[in-house]
VEXDREN-2710 file (C-alpha; in Angstrom, 1 decimal):
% VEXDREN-2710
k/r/px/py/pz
1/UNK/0.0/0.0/0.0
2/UNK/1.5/3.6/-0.8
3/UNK/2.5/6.1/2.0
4/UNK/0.0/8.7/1.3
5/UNK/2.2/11.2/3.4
6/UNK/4.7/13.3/0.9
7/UNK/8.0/13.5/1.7
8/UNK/11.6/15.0/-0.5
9/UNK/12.5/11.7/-2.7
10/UNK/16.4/11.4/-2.2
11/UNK/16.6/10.8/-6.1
12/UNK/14.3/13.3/-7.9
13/UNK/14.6/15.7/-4.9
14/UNK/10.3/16.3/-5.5
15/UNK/7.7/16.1/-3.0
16/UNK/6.0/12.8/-3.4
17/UNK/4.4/9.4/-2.1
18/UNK/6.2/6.2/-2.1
19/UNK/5.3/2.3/-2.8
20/UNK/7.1/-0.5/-1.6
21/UNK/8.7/-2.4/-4.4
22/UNK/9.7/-6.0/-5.2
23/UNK/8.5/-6.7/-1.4
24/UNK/11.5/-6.0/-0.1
25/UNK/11.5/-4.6/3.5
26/UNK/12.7/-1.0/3.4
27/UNK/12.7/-0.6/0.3
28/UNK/10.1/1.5/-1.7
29/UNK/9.5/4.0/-4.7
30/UNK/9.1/7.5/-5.4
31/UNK/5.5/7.8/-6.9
32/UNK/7.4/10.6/-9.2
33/UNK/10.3/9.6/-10.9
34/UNK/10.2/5.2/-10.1
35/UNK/13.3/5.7/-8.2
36/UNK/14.2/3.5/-5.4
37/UNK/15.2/3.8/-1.8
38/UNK/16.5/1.6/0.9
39/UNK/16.1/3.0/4.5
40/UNK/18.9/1.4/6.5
41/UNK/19.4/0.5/10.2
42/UNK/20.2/3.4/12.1
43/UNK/23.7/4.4/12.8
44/UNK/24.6/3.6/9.6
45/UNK/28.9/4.6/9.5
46/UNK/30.1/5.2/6.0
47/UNK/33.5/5.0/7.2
48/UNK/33.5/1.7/8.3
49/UNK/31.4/-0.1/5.6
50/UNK/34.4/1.0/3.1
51/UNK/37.5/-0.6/4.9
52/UNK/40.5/-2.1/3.3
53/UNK/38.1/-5.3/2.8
54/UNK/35.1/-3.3/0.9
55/UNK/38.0/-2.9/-1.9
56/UNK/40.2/-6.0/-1.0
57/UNK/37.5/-9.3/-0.8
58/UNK/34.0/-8.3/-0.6
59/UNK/32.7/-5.4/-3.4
60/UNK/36.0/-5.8/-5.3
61/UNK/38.7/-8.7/-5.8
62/UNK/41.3/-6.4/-5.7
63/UNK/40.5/-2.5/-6.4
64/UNK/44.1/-1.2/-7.5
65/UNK/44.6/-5.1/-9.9
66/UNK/42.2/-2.9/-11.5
67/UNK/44.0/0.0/-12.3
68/UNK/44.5/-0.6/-16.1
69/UNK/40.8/-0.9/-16.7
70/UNK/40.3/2.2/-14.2
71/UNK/42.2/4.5/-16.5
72/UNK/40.4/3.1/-19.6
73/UNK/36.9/4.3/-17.9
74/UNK/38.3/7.4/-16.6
75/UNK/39.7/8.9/-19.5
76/UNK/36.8/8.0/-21.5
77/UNK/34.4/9.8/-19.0
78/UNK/36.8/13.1/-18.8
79/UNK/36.8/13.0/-22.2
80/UNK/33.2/12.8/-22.6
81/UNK/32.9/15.7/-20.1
82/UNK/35.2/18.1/-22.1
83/UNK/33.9/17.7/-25.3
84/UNK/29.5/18.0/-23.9
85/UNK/30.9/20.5/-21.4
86/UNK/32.9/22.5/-23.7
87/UNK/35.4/23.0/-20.5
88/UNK/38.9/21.8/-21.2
89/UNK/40.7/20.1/-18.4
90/UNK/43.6/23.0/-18.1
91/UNK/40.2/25.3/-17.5
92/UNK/38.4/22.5/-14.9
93/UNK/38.2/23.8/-11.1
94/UNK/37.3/20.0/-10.1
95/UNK/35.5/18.4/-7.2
96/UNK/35.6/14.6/-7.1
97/UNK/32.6/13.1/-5.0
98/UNK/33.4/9.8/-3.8
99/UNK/37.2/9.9/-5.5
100/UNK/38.2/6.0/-3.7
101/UNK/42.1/6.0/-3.8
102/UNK/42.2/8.9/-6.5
103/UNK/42.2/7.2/-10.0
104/UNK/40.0/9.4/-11.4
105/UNK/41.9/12.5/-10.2
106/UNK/45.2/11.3/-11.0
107/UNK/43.6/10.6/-14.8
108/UNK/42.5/14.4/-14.6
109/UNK/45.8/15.4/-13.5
110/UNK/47.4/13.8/-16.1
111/UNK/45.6/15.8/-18.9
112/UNK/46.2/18.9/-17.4
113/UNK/43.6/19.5/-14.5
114/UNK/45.7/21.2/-11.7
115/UNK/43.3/22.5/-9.2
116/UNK/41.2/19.7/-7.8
117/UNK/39.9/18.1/-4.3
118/UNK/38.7/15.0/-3.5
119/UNK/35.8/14.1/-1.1
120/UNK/36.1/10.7/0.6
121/UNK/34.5/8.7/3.6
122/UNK/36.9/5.7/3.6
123/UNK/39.9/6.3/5.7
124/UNK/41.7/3.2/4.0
125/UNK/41.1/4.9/0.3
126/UNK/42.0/8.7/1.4
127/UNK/45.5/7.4/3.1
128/UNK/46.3/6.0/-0.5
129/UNK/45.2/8.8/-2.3
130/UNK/46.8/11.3/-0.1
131/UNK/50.5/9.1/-0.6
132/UNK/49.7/9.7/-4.3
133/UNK/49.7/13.6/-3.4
134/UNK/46.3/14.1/-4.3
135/UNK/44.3/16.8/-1.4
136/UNK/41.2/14.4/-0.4
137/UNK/39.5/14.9/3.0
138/UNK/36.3/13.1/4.5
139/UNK/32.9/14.4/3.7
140/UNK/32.5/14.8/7.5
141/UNK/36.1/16.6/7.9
142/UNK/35.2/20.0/9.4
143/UNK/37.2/22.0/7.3
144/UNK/35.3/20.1/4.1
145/UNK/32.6/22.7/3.1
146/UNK/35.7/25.5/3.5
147/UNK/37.7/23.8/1.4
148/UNK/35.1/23.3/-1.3
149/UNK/33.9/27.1/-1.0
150/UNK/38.2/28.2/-1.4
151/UNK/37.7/25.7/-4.9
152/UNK/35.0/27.0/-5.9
153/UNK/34.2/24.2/-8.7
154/UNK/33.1/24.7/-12.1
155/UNK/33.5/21.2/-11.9
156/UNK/31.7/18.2/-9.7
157/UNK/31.5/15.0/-10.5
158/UNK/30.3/11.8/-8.8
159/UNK/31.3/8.7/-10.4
160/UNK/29.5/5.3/-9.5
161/UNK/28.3/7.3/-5.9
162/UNK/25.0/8.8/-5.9
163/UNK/24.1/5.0/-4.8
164/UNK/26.4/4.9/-2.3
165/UNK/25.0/8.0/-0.2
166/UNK/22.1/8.7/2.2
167/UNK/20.2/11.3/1.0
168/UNK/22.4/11.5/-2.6
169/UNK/20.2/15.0/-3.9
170/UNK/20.3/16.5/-0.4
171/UNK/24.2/16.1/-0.2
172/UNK/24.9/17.5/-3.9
173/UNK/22.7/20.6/-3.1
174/UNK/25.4/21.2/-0.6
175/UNK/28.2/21.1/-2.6
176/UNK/26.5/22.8/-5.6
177/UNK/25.9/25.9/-2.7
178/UNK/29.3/26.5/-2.5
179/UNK/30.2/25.8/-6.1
180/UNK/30.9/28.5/-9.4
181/UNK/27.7/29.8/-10.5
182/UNK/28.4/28.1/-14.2
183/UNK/29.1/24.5/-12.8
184/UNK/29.3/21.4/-14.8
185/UNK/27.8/17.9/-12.6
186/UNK/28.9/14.4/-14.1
187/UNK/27.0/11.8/-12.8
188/UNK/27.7/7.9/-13.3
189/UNK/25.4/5.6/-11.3
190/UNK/22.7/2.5/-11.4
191/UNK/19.5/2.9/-13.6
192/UNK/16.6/1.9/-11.9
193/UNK/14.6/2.3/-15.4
194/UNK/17.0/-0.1/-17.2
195/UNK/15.4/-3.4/-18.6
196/UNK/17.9/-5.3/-16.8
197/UNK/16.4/-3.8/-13.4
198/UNK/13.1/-4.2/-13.9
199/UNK/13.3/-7.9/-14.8
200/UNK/15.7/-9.0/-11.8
201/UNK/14.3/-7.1/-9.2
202/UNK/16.3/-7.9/-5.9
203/UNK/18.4/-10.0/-7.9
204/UNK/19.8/-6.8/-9.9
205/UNK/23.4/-7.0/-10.0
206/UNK/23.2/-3.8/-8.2
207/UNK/20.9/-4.6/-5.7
208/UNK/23.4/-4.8/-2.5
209/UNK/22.2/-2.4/0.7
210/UNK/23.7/-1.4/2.8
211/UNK/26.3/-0.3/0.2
212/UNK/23.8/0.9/-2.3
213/UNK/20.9/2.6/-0.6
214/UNK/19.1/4.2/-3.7
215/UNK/18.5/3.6/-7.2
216/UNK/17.1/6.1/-9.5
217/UNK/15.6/6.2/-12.8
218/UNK/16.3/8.6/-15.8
219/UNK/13.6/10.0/-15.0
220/UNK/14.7/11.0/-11.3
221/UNK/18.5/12.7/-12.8
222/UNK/16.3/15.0/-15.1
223/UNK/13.8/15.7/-12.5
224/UNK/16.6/16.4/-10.0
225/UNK/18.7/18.4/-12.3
226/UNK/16.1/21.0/-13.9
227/UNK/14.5/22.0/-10.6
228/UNK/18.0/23.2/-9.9
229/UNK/18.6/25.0/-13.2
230/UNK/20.9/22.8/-15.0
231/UNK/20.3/21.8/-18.9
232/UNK/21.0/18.7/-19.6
233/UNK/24.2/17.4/-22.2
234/UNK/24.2/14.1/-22.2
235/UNK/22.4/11.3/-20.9
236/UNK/23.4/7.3/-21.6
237/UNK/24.2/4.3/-20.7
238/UNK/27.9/3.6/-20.1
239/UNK/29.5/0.9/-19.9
240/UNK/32.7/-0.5/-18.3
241/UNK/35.6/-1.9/-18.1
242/UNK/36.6/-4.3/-15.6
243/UNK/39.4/-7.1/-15.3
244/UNK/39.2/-10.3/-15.8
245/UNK/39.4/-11.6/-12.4
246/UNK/36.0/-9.6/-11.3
247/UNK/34.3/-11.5/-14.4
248/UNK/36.0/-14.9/-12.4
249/UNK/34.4/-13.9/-9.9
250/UNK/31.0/-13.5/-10.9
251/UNK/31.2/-16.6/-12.5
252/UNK/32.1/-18.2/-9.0
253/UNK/35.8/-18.7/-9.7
254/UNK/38.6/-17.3/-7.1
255/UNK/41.3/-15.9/-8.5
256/UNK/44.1/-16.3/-5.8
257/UNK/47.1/-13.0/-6.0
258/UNK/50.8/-13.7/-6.2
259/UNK/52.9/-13.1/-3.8
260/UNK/54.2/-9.7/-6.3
261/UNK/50.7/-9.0/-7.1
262/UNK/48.1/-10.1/-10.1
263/UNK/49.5/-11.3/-13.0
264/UNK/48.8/-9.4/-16.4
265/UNK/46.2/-12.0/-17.8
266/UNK/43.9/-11.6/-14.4
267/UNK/44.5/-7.7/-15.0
268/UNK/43.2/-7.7/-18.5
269/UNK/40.7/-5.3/-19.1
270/UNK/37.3/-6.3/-20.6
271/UNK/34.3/-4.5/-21.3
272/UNK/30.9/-5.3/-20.6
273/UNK/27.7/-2.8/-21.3
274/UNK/24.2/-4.1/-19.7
275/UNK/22.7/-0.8/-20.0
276/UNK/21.9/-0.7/-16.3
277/UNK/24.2/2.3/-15.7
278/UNK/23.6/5.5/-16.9
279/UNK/26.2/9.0/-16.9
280/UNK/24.6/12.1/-17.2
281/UNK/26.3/15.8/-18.3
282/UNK/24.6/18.7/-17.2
283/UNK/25.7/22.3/-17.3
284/UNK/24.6/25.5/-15.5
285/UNK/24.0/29.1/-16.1
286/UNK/25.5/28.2/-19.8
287/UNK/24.8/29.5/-23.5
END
């Protein structure tokens, strides 16, 4: 039976009843844009649900035997963002939402991007990003909103995170307060709307709460992004590459590490596109 009772959707950001969906407790859908959302227990710590064994064992085989397919996806999106943002890297002011160890950023860095922050809630990931010299801090850091203001982005981008948070529009609208009047947002996440979804239900390869506590549709990124004055660039499916150990995996295999790390055939990068992810462009206060 729907909640009658109206409340902000944490995908679409609109005022509007929910559903449950699929029968799962906790989780239900916005009446408005068919995005999901999974209410977890209270005292849910973001810090430690990503530890060294979120990355190492239990989301990931092995996050950094991944590096080689990291770049590939990395440099694809930047690219992407450029050329529908019309902002060259040299020109970026760049927030990273959710930047893990700092691949992206380092990828940014490399073609030219020198002013840039990270914003990260695993302690495990920011110690590795910060011995890569990248400037990271946790979301909860005090001097976090400060530091973002001092930036003053023209660029924020959230790649494979908006699942990952609480309250995923409430938490942007922050940033975006404190970000250049023209900013660019580059979105990656799950796709609620996606064939693949709708067919597998709680079985959805990207079904996994507590880690991923909402899912929305198209139709909740559009929603979400004109009610706060951004046009829309681009809006697809992506798809990824990953290496060939986390395809292994899947298949129920368990690739076992060297003692001097992955060899090159486990590291292979291969790419897979089931259209359940989508990346959105959007641009503000832009011609």
């Amino acid at each position: 039976m729907a909640d009658t009772t109206k409340a902000p959707c944490d995908n679409c950001a609109s005022l509007a009843t929910r559903s449950p969906v699929h029968g799962a407790p906790g989780l239900d859908r916005c009446d408005a844009c068919g995005g999901w959302s999974f209410t977890p227990a209270p005292g849910l710590d973001p810090e430690s649900l990503y530890g060294e064994a979120y990355f190492n064992g239990e989301e990931y085989g092995a996050y950094d035997a991944a590096h080689a397919s990291h770049v590939r996806n990395f440099t694809r999106k930047l690219e992407l963002l450029a050329r529908r943002s019309g902002r060259r890297p040299e020109d970026m002011r760049l927030l990273e939402i959710g930047c893990a160890t700092g691949e992206f950023l380092r990828v940014a860095r490399a073609a030219g991007v020198t002013c840039h922050l990270g914003i990260e809630p695993s302690a495990y990931c920011r110690e590795i990003a910060t011995r890569r010299g990248l400037e990271v801090l946790s979301p909860s850091d005090p001097g976090a909103s400060a530091a973002i203001a001092s930036l003053e982005p023209t660029v924020v981008v959230a790649w494979d995170v908006w699942e990952h948070l609480p309250h995923p529009a409430r938490e942007l609208d922050a940033v975006l307060a404190h970000a250049s009047p023209d900013v660019t947002v580059a979105l990656s996440t799950v796709d609620a709307s996606s064939f693949v979804a709708k067919i597998r239900g709680t079985r959805w390869r990207q079904f996994h709460p507590p880690t991923h506590l909402n899912y929305p549709t198209r139709r909740s990124l559009e929603h979400y992004l004109a009610s706060r004055g951004f046009t829309v660039r681009h809006h697809a499916s992506f798809g990824y590459y990953r290496p060939l150990l986390e395809y292994a995996r899947a298949l129920g295999m368990d690739p076992r590490q060297r003692a001097d790390g992955w060899n090159l055939p486990w590291t292979f990068p291969l790419y897979l596109n089931l259209w359940d992810i989508q990346l959105v462009i959007a641009t503000r206060g832009q011609a």
